[in-house]
Residue, then its C-alpha position, 0 to 999 in steps of 0.5 A: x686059431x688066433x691071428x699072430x700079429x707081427x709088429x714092426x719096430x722099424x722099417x726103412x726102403x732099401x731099393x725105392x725105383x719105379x721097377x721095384x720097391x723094397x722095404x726091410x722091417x725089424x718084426x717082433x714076433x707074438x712070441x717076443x723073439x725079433x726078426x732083424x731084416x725081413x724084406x717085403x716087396x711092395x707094389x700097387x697091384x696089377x690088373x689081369x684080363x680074361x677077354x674073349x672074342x665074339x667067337x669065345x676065343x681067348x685074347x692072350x699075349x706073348x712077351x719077354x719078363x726079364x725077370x725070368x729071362x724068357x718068352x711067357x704067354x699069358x693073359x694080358x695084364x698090368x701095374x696100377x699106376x699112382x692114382x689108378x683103380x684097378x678097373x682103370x688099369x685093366x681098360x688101359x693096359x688091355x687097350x694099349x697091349x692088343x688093341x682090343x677093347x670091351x666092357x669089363x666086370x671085375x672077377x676076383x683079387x688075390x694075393x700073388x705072393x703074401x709072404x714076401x710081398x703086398x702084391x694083389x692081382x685083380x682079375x677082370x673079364x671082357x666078353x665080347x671085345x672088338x679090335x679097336x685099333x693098334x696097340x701103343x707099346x711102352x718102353x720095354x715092351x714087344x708083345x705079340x697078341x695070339x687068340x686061344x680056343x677055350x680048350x686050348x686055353x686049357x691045354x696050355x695051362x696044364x702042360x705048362x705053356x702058360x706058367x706064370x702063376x698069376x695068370x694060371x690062377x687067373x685061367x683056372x677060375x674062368x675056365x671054371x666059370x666056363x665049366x671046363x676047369x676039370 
């Protein structure tokens, strides 16, 4: 199949704030026909991290999302600052939510939500990463570190204790890299 492309005819930042950016484009479609007012989020990315522990257990972070309004449980994870990498990102973040630190490979990026956003996830893995010291909290932030067996990292992503859909993707793909995805 040929790739569609879209073209813009103008394009202007309805909501321009450190929480969220979003732009309204005027597309002309392939076909001629225009969209007036298409919204896309826009967004650095984010950094998630699968760590484990010398033991294997699962470094997991519990915290309030004021977007959905409720206590998640997830991996650990964070938005790339202005002028980070991704990699800077995921040592920093990790580092400052539980107080663990460790080496990191870089696993997978995938888009979160391409319809309506430019938001790519980057997944890292840290084997072997030691408590290094106290965590350093941001404005906003109440995070309670919680360590997880493999199989139990499992559980919660099929009986949908863990729901963010980054962070299950994120799971899903190291649990097969552990081969217990099935």
């Amino acid at each position: 199949m040929d790739e569609p492309r879209w073209r813009v005819t103008s394009s202007s930042y309805v909501v321009d704030t450190q929480h969220l950016r979003l732009r309204k484009d005027r597309i002309e479609l392939p076909n001629g026909r225009n969209i007036e007012d298409y919204y896309v989020r826009e967004s650095r990315g984010f950094a998630v991290i699968f760590a484990t522990a010398p033991d294997r257990r699962v470094v997991l972070v519990r915290q309030y999302k004021h977007g959905v309004g409720r206590v998640l449980l997830e991996l650990p994870a964070g938005a790339i600052d202005p002028g980070e990498q991704p990699l800077q990102t995921a040592l920093r973040e990790f580092s400052e939510e539980t107080g663990y630190e460790g080496v990191m490979e870089h696993v997978h990026s995938f888009c979160t939500d391409p319809t309506n956003a430019d938001t790519v996830a980057h997944l890292f893995y840290a084997p072997n990463v030691t408590l290094a010291g106290k965590q350093n909290l941001g404005l906003g932030e109440d995070i309670t570190v919680e360590l997880a067996t493999l199989e139990e990292l499992h559980s919660f992503v099929r009986d949908g204790t863990i729901d963010s859909v980054a962070h299950v993707a994120s799971i899903y793909l190291m649990l097969d890299r552990f081969k217990l995805s099935s």
